[in-house]
C-alpha positions as CSV (number, residue, x, y, z in Angstrom):
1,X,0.0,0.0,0.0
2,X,3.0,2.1,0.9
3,X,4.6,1.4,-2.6
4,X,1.6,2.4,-3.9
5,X,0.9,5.8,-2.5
6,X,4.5,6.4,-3.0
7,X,4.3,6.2,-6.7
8,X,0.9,7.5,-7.2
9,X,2.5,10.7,-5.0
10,X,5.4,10.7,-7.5
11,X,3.3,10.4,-10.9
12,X,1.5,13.2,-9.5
13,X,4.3,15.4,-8.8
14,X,5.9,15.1,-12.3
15,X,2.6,15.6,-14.1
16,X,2.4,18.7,-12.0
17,X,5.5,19.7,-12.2
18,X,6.1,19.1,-16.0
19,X,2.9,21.0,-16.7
20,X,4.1,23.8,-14.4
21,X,7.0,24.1,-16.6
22,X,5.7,24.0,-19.7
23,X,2.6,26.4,-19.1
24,X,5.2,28.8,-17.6
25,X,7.0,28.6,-20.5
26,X,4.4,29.2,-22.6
27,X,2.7,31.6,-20.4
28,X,6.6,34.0,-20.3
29,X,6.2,33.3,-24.3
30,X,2.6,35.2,-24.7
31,X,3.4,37.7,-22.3
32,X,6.3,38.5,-24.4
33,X,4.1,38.5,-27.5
34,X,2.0,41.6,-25.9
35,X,5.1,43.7,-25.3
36,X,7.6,42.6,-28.1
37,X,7.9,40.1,-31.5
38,X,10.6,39.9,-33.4
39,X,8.9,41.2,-36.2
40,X,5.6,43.2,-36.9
41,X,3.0,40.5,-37.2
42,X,0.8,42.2,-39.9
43,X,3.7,43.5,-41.9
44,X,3.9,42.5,-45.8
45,X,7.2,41.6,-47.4
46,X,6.9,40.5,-50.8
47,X,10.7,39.6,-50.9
48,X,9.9,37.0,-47.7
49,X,7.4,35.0,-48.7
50,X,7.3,31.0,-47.9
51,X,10.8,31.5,-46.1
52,X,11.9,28.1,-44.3
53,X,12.4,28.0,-40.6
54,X,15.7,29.6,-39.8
55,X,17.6,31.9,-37.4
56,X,16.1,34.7,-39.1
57,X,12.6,33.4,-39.0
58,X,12.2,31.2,-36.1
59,X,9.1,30.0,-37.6
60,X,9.6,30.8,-41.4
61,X,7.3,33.1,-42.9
62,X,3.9,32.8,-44.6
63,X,2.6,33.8,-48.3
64,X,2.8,37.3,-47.5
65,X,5.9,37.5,-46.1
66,X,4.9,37.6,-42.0
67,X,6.7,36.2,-39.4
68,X,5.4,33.4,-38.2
69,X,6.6,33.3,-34.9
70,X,5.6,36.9,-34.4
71,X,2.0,36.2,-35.7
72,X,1.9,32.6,-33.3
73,X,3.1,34.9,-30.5
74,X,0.1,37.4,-30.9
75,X,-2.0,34.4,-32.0
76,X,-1.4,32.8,-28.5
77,X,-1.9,35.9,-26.6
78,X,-5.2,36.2,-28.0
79,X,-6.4,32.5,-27.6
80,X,-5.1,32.2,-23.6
81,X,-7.2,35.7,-23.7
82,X,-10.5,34.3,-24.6
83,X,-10.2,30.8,-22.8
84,X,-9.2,32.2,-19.7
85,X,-12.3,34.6,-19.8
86,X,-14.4,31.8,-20.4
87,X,-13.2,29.8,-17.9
88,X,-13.4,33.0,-15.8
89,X,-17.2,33.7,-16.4
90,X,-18.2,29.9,-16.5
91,X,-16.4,29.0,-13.1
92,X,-17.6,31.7,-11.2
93,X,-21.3,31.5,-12.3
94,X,-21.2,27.7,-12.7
95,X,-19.8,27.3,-8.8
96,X,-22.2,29.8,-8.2
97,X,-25.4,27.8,-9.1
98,X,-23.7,24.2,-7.9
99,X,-22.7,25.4,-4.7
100,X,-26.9,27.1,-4.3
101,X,-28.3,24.0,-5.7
102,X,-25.9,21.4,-3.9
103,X,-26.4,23.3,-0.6
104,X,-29.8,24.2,-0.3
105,X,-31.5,21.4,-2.8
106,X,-35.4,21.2,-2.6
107,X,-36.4,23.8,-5.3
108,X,-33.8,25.6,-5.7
109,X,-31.6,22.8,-7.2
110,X,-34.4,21.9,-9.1
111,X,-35.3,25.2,-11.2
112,X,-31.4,25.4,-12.0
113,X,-30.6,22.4,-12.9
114,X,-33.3,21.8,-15.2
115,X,-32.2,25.1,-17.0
116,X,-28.8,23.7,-16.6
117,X,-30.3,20.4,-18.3
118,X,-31.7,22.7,-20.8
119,X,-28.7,24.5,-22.2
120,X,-26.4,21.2,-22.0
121,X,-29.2,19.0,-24.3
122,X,-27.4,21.7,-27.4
123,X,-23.6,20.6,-28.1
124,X,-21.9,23.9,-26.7
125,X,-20.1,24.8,-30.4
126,X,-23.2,24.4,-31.7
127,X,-24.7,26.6,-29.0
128,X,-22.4,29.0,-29.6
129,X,-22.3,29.3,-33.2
130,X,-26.5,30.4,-32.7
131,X,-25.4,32.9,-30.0
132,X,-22.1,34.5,-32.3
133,X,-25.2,34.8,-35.0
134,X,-27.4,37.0,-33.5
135,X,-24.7,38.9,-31.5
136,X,-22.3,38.8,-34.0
137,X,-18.8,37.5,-34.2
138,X,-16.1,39.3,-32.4
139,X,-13.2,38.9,-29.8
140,X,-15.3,39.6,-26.8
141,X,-19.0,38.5,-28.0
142,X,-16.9,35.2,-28.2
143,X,-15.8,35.4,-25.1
144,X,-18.8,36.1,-23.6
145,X,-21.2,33.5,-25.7
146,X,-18.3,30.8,-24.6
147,X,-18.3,31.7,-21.1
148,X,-22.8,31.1,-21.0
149,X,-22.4,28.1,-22.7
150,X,-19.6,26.8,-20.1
151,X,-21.4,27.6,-17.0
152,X,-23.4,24.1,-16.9
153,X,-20.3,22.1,-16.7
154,X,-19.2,24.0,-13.5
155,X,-22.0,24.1,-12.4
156,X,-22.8,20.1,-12.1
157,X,-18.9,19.7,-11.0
158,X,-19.4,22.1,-8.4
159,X,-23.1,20.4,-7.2
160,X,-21.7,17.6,-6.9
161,X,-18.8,19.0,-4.6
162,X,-20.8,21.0,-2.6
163,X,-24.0,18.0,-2.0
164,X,-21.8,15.8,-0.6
165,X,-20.3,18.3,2.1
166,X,-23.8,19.6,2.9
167,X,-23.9,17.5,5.8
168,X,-20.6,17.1,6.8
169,X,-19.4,17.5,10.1
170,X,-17.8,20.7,10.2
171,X,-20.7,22.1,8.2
172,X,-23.0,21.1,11.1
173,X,-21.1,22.5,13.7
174,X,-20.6,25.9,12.0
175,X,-24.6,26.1,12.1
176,X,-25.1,25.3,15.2
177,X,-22.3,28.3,15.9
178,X,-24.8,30.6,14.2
179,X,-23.0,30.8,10.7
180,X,-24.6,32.1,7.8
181,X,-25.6,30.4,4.8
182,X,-23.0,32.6,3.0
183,X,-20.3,31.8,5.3
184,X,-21.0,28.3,5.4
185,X,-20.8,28.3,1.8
186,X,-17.5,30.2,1.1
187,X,-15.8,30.3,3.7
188,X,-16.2,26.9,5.5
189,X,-17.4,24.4,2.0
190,X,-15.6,25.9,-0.7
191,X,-12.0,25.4,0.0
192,X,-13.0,22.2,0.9
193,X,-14.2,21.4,-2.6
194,X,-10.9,23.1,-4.1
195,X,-9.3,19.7,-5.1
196,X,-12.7,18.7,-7.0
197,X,-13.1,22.5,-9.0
198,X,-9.0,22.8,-9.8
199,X,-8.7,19.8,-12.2
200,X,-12.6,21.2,-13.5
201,X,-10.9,24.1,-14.5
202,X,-7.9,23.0,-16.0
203,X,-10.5,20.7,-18.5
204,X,-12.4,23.8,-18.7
205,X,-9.5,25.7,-19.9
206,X,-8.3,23.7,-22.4
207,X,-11.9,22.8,-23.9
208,X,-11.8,26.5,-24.0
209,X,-9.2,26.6,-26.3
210,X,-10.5,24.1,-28.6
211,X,-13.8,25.9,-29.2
212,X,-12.0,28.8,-29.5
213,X,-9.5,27.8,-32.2
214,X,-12.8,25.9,-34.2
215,X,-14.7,29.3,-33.9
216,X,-11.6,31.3,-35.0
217,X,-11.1,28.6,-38.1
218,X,-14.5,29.3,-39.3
219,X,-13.6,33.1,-39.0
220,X,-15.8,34.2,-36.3
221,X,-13.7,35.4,-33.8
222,X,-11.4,38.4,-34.2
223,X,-10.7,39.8,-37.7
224,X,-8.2,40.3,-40.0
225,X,-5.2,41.2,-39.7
226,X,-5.9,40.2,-35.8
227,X,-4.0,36.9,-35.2
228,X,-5.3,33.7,-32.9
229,X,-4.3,30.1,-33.7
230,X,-7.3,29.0,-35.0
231,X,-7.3,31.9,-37.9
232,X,-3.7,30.7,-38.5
233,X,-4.6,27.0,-38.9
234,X,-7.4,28.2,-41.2
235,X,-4.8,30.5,-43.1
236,X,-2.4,27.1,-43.7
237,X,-4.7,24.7,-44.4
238,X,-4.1,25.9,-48.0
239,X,-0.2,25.1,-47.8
240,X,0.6,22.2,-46.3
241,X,2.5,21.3,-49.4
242,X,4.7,24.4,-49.8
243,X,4.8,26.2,-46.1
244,X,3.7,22.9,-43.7
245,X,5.6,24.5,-41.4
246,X,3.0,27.3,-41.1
247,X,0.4,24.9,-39.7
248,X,3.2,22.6,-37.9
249,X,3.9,26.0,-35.9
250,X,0.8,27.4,-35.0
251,X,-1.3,24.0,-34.4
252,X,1.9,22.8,-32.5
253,X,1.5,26.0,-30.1
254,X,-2.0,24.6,-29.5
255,X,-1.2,21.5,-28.6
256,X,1.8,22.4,-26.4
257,X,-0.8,24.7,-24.5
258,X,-3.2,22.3,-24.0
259,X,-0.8,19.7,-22.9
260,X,1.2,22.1,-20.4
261,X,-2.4,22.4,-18.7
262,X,-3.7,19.0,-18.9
263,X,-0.4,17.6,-16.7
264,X,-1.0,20.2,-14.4
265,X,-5.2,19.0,-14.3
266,X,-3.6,15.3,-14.3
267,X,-1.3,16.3,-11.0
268,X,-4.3,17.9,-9.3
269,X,-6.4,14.9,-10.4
270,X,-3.9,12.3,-8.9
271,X,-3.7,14.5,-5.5
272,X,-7.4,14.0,-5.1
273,X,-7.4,10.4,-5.5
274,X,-4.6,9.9,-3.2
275,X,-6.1,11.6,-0.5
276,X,-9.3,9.6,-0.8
277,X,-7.1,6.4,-1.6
């Protein structure tokens, strides 16, 4: 049993500590990208075109002469900006409505989760696609439209956390001590449910950046010249035979990303099932 905690405990610290590095690495990369690229992203230079990776051009260039790596820097910033707000707005009004509906239950839990029920019977890119129609396509309508259609996820994660602590010991005792619901619920339940909503995040994140890199493919979030990943994978799909490096590059960022987070979700996820191991 000892052998087995011991290497479940390691696993789980080189998952997290991979991710760590890699999403820091990442993360120092697009910060750079908002202050300084090598190159400007949307400049033109007919003499450049279809360069090949090199020292010049980290990345190569594309048909029109742009730096790659400059454009993938930009192109990251922008798709860590949207994910991040949709994991923003979906985890904090999905744990909302779990922990209401896992605390008080009756009708409460009820009336939401039905709605909840309602909005997750669409497929979310779906659901979003309708939404980015009638509010139009933009950096922040997406944001916002993928944020809605997130909050059910969180929202059944987090009623599921917060029901199975409603009558735990330490949440009886703090009502008996006169605590308000409010307290009870923040203070008292919710760090206790942090090792459930963590890894719920880091999925969220990363399923972020998938629907955002499909919506930005089919040219509906930012605009032209404005860079994300998924523009630039919809830019390359025309090249793979002359410039594959142009897709290689920018889809390769997106995988990186994704995989940075997922060891960190994987470390979180191991840490949980230790504990209740």
């Amino acid at each position: 049993m000892k052998t087995l905690q011991k290497a479940v405990r390691a696993h789980r610290n080189a998952c997290f500590i991979a991710g760590c590095i890699i999403t820091g690495v990442l993360l120092a990369l697009i910060l750079l990208g908002a202050v300084w690229t090598p190159y400007d992203p949307t400049a033109m230079r007919g003499s450049e075109t279809l360069l090949r990776p090199s020292f010049t051009h980290l990345f190569g260039t594309d048909n029109f002469g742009r730096d790659i790596f400059s454009r993938v820097l930009k192109g990251a910033g922008f798709t860590a900006l949207v994910a991040g707000g949709t994991v923003a707005i979906g985890g904090i009004f999905g744990t909302l409505i779990g922990a209401l509906t896992g605390y008080f239950g009756g009708a409460v839990d009820e009336a939401l989760m039905r709605l909840n029920d309602t909005i997750t019977a669409f497929p979310s890119i779906l659901l979003a696609l309708v939404c980015v129609a009638v509010f139009g396509s933009g950096k922040y309508q997406v944001l916002l439209v993928l944020g809605i259609v997130f909050i059910p996820s969180f929202a059944r994660v987090s009623r599921t956390a917060f029901a199975a602590l409603r009558d735990a010991n330490f949440v009886q005792s703090a009502r008996l001590m006169g605590a308000g619901s409010a307290r009870i619920l923040f203070v008292h339940m919710l760090p206790n449910t942090l090792h459930i909503l963590l890894p719920a995040l880091t999925i969220g994140f990363n399923n972020a950046v998938l629907a955002e890199a499909s919506m930005s493919f089919l040219g509906l979030c930012g605009q032209p010249p404005e860079a994300s990943l998924g523009a630039l994978l919809s830019e390359a799909q025309g090249m793979f035979v002359t410039a594959p490096w142009y897709a290689l590059c920018s889809g390769g960022m997106i995988v990186a990303l994704i995989f940075g987070v997922g060891l960190i979700g994987e470390g979180l996820q191991d840490g949980r099932g230790e504990r209740n191991a």
